[in-house]
C-alpha positions in Angstrom: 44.5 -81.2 32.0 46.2 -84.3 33.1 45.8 -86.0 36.3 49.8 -85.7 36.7 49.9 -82.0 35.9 46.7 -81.2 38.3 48.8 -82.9 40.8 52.2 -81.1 40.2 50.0 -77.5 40.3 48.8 -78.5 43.5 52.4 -79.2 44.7 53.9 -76.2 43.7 50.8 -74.0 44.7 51.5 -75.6 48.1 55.0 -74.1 47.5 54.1 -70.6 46.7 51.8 -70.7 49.7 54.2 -71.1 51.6 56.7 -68.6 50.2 53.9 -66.0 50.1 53.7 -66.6 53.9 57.4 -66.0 54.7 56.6 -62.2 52.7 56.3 -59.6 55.5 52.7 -58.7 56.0 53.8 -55.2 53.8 54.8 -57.5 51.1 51.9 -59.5 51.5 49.3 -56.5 51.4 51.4 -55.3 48.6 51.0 -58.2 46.8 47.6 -59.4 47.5 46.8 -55.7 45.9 48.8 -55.9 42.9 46.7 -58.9 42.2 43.4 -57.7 43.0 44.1 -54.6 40.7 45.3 -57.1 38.3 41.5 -59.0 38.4 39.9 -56.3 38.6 41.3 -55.0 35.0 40.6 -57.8 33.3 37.2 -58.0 34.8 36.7 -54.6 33.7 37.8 -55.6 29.7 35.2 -58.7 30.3 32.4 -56.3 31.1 33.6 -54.0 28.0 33.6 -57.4 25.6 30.0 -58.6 27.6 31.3 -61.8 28.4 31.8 -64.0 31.1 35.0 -64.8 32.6 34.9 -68.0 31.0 34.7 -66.1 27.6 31.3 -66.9 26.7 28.9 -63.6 25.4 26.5 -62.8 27.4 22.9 -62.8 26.4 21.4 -59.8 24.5 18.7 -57.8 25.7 15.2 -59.0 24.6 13.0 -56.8 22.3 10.4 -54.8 22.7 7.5 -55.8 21.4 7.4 -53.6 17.9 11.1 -56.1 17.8 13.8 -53.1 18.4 15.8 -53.5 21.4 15.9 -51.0 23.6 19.3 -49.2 24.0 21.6 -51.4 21.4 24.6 -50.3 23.4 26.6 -52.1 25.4 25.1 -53.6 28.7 26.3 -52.4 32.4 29.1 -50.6 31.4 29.0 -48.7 34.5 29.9 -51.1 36.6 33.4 -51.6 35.0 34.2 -48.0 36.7 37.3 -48.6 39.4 34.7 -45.8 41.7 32.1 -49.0 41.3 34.6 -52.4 41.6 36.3 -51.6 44.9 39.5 -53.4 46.0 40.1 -54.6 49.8 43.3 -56.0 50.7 44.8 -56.9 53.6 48.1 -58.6 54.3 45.8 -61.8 54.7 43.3 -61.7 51.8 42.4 -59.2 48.8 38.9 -59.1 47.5 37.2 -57.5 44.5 33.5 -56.6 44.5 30.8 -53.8 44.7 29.0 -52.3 47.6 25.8 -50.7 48.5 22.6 -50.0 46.4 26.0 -51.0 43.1 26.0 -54.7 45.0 22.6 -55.4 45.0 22.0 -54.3 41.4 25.3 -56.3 40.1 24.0 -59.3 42.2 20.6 -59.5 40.5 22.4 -59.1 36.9 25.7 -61.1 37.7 23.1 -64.3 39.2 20.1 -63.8 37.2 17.6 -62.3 39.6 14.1 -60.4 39.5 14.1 -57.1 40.2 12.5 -53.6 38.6 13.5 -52.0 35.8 12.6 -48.4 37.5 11.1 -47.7 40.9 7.3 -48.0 39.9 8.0 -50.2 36.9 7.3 -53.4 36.3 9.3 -56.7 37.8 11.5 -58.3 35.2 13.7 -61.6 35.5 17.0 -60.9 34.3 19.3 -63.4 32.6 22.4 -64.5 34.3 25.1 -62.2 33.0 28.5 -63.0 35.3 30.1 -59.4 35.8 32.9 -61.0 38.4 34.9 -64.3 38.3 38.4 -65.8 37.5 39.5 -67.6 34.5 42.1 -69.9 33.8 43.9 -67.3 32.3 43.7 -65.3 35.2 45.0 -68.1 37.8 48.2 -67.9 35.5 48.8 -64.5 35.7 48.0 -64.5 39.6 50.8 -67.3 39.6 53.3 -65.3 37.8 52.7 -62.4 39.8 53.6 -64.6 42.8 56.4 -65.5 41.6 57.9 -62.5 40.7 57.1 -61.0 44.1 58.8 -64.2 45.6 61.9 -63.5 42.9 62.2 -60.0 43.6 61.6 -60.4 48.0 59.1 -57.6 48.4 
């Protein structure tokens, strides 16, 4: 991306800022849901695809030692669940994330942590496997969703 057209974002995010503040706080909390349903969606097709939000697969799960990997199905699919990746808005921020014992097992796989595969089994480092984030893509359909909202007054 061009210096110019970094520049002109920043302008007209400045813009919608501002627009977004003149919303009532209803349209505001409206919106700032709208959006964080929107993320978390297309989070939820990442986790189905196992990739990042920057589109990269994630790593596969290691084999055992006779060389089959155990459970050849698709990793964490559990956490794609809307019960699981909880929404929070308010008419001054929205947020998408887990919470409770889901948290601190999506935090060990999302950052790459150690922790046990069962209680009483053995310590194992996970990789890094990003279950939460914003693309590009995303940024652009946060933008248009703005903007419709600003079109349309809610």
């Amino acid at each position: 991306m061009a210096k110019s057209e970094f520049n002109g974002f920043r302008q007209f995010d400045a813009w919608i800022e501002s627009a977004i503040r003149a919303l009532s706080p209803a349209g505001r909390k409206t919106l700032l849901r709208d959006i964080a349903r929107e993320v978390r969606r297309r989070n939820q097709q990442r986790i189905t695809k196992q990739q990042d939000p920057d589109g990269n697969k994630w790593q596969p799960r290691k084999p055992d030692r006779e060389g089959n990997i155990r459970g050849a199905k698709k990793m964490m699919l559990g956490f794609r669940k809307a019960r699981r990746m909880r929404i929070e808005s308010t008419p001054s921020h929205a947020a998408v994330g887990f919470k409770g014992k889901t948290a601190q097992i999506a935090s060990v796989h999302h950052y790459g942590g150690v922790d046990y595969v069962e209680k009483g089994g053995p310590k194992v480092k996970y990789p890094e496997r990003p279950l939460l984030g914003i693309s590009t893509e995303d940024l652009h359909v946060i933008r248009q969703k703005v903007i419709d909202a600003i079109v349309s007054g809610k």
